[in-house]
C-alpha positions, -999 to 999 in steps of 0.1 A, spaced: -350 -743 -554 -322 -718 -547 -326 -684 -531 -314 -668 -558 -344 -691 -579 -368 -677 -551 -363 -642 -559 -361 -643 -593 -394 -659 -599 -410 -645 -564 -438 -622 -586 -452 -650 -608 -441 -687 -590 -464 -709 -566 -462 -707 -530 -435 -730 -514 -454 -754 -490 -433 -736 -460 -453 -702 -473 -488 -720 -470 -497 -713 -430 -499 -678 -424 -514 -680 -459 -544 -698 -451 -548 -673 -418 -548 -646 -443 -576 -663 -465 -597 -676 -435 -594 -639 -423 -609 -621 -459 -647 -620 -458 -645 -623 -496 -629 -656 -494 -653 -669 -471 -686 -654 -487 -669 -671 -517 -666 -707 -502 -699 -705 -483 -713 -697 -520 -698 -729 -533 -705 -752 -505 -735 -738 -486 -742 -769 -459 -709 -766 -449 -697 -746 -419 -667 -722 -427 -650 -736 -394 -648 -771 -405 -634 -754 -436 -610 -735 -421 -602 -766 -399 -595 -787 -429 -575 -762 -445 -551 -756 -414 -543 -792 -414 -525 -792 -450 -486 -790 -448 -486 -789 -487 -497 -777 -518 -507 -811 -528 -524 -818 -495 -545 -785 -502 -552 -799 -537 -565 -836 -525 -584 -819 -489 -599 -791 -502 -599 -782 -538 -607 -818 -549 -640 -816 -533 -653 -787 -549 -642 -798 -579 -659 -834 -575 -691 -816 -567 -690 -792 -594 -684 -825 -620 -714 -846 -599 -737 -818 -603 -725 -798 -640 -715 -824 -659 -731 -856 -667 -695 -874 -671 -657 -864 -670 -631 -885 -685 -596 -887 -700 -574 -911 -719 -538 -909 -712 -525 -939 -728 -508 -925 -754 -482 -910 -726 -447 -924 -731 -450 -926 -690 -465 -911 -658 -430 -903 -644 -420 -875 -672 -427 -841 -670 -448 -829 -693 -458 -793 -711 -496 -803 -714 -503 -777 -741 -543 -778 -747 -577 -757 -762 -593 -740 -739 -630 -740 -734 -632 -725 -697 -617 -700 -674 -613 -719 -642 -623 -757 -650 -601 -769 -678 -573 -770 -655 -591 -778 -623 -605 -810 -637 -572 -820 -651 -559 -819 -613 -585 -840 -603 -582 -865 -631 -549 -869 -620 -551 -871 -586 -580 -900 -595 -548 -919 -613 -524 -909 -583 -501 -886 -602 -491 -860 -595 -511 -827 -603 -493 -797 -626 -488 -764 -625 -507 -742 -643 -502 -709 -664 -528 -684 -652 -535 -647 -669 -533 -617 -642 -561 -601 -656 -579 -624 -640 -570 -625 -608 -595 -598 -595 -592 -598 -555 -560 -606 -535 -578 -638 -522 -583 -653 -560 -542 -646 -565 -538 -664 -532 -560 -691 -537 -546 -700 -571 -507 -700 -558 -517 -724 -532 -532 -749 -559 -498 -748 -578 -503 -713 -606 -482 -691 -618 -491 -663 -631 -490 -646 -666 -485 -610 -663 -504 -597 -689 -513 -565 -677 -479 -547 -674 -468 -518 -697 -450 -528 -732 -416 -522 -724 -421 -546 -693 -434 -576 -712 -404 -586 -727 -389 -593 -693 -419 -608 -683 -419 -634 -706 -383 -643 -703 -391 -646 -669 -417 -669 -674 -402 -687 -699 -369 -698 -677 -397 -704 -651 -414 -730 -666 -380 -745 -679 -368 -748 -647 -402 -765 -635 -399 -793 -661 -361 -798 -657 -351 -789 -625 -385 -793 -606 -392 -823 -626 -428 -808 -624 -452 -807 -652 -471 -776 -664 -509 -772 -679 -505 -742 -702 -533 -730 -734 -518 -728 -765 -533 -696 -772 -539 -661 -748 -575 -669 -735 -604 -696 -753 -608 -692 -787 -645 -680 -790 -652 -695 -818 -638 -731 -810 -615 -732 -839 -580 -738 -822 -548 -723 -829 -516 -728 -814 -505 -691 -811 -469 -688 -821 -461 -657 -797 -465 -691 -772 -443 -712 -791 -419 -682 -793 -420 -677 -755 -413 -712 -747 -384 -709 -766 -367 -683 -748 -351 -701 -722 -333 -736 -724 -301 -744 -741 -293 -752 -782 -319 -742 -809 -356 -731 -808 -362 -769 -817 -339 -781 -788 -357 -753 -767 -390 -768 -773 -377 -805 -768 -371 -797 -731 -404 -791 -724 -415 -823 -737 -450 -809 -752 -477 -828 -750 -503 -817 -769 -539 -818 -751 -577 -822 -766 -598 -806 -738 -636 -814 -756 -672 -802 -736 -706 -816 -749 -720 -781 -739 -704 -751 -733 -724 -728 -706 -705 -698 -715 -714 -703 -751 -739 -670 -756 -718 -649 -733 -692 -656 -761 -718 -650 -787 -727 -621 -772 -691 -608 -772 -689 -614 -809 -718 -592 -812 -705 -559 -792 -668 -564 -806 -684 -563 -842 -700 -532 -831 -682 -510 -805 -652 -500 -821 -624 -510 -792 -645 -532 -768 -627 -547 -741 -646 -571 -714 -646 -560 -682 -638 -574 -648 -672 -579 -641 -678 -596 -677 -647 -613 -666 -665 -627 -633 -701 -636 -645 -676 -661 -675 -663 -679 -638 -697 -679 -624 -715 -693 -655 -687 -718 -667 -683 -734 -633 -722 -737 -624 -741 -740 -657 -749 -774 -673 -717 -789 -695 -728 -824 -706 -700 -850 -712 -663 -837 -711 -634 -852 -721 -594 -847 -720 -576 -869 -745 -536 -868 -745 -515 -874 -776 -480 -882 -770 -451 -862 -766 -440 -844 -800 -402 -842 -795 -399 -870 -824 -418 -851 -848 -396 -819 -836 -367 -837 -843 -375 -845 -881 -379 -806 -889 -352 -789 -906 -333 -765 -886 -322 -743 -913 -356 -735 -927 -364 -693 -919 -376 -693 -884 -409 -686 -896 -417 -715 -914 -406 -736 -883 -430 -719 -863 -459 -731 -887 -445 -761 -889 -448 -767 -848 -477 -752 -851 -496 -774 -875 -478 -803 -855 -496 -794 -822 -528 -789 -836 -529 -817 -857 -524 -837 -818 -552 -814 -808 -581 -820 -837 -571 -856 -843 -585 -861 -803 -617 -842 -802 -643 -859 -786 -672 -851 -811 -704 -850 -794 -738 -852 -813 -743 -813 -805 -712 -807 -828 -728 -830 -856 -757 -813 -852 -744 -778 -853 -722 -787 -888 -752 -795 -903 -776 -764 -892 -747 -741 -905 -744 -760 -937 -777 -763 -942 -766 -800 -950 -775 -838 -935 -741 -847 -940 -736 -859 -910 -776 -873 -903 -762 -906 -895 -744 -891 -861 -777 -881 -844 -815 -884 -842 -842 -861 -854 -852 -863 -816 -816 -851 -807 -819 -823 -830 -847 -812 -824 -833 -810 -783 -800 -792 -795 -820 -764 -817 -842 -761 -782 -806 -754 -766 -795 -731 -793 -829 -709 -787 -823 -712 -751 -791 -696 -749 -800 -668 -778 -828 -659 -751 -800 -651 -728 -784 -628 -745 -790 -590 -732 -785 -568 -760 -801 -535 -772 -800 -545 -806 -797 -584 -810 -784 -595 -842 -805 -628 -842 -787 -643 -870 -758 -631 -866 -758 -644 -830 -776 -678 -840 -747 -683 -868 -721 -678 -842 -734 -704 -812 -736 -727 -842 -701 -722 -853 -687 -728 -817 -699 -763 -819 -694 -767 -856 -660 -759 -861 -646 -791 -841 -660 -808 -863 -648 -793 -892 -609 -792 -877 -612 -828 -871 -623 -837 -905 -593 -816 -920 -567 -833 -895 -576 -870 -896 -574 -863 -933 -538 -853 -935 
């Protein structure tokens, strides 16, 4: 990377591995950083830590010494099994846009790295929101383990530029870089599970590169990404959201909303979790028509990529389960056991319990955990039947 590439993309890039040392002295200096780590990994002296982390001479090295074991332990003791299916990959040497749902703040991209590293590829970069980077040590912390950032926090007039910025960014990570980048298809998780490849996204992607918004796209050889969790621990916190945006006129989470989301996703109880990959899209890109309005070939991309994306789910008998409570149908009685639904309706009671609300809207609540687990179901059937 040039200088003149440096500067340009200084606010939102990665570190450089020659940025990294006095780095980690800034990090093993913050008490917040190090209450944070000794949270995560209790039985292990911060020294050894900070031992380990002086050691790494690159991102990479960061990523396989340090991150990889907290991620490890978080998959040993949250989920009960993580796995992906790549085969569908033309190869492991492209780069790839791995453009995917989004179920949680901090793991859907930290298990991805590890799954990789477990194949010995290389791990991505990865598209991160500002908004939640809270403290100077979490923006630190994710540059070192190869983010860049989102700004989505910047005034109207500034966005624009932003998102150019980005945009050349992650075209010169794929083609010049020869990197590959883990980005959501949408601004945040959809709450409600039902996945939709935001075209503002598409429309960002497409304003660097060279040629056409369909030769645009080609370069950053999307590969669209199923990311599918038996259990989502976040689930009533969502459902709970519902709730006060359906009632508070305006309501915006805050940081600390923000927080308890990391806390809960990373150490509450997930089940099985899966990442399945389709192939790149470029030769369904390819058959569009470029002189159709803009518009329409935005839907059409769209409806291409999530296709890819409900044709992989991984359903899980909680999803089955869930269609059928919300229908108020056994169509799908053959995918589970009454002993298994009887355990997922326990689950569903648990996490209304959890909710904190002055006025709970049982139902209303109940109806929306139900359609979080229901509506992959329902996407799936739809695609495979295309």
């Amino acid at each position: 990377m040039t200088d003149i590439d440096l500067r340009e993309f200084d606010e939102i890039r990665p570190y450089e591995d020659s940025e990294l040392a006095p780095i980690f002295e800034e990090l093993i200096a913050d008490e917040a950083f190090r209450k944070a780590v000794s949270g995560i990994l209790p039985k292990v002296p911060f020294e050894l830590i900070a031992a380990k982390m002086r050691i790494c001479k690159t991102k990479l090295d960061f990523q396989k010494t340090f991150s990889y074991d907290i991620i490890r332990n978080i998959i040993d003791k949250y989920t009960t099994g993580l796995s992906m299916d790549d085969s569908a990959l033309n190869d492991r040497v492209t780069p790839y846009l791995y453009l995917s749902d989004h179920r949680d703040i901090i793991l859907d991209a930290a298990f991805l790295a590890v799954l990789l590293l477990d194949r010995d590829m290389d791990t991505v970069e990865i598209a991160i929101g500002d908004n939640l980077l809270i403290y100077p040590w979490i923006k630190k912390l994710v540059r070192i383990n190869k983010a860049f950032i989102v700004q989505r926090t910047l005034p109207m007039r500034q966005m624009l530029d932003a998102s150019k910025r980005m945009s050349s960014y992650m075209h010169f990570v794929i083609n010049a870089k020869r990197g590959s980048i883990w980005m959501a298809q949408r601004e945040g998780r959809a709450k409600d599970s039902n996945d939709r490849t935001q075209e503002s996204v598409l429309k960002m992607l497409a304003m660097a590169g060279e040629g056409d918004f369909i030769d645009r796209l080609m370069e950053m050889n999307i590969v669209p990404l199923s990311i599918s969790y038996e259990y989502d621990p976040c689930d009533y916190l969502k459902a709970q959201e519902f709730q006060l945006k359906r009632d508070i006129e305006g309501y915006k989470k805050s940081t600390k909303d923000d927080l308890k989301s990391m806390q809960v996703g990373m150490f509450g109880q997930k089940g099985k979790v899966h990442y399945q990959m389709s192939k790149c899209i470029n030769n369904e890109l390819k058959q569009i028509d470029r002189n159709l309005p803009k518009a329409e070939i935005y839907n059409i991309v769209s409806a291409i990529i999530d296709r890819h994306i409900h044709r992989n789910y991984r359903l899980y008998t909680s999803n089955y389960i869930a269609h059928d409570l919300l229908t108020d149908k056994d169509e799908y009685a053959d995918k589970y056991t009454n002993d298994e639904k009887e355990q997922f309706s326990a689950y569903i009671e648990e996490q209304l319990n959890k909710i904190d609300l002055p006025n709970k809207d049982i139902p209303f609540l109940r109806e929306k955990l139900l359609l979080m687990y229901a509506n992959p179901v329902t996407n799936y059937m739809a695609a495979v039947s295309v």
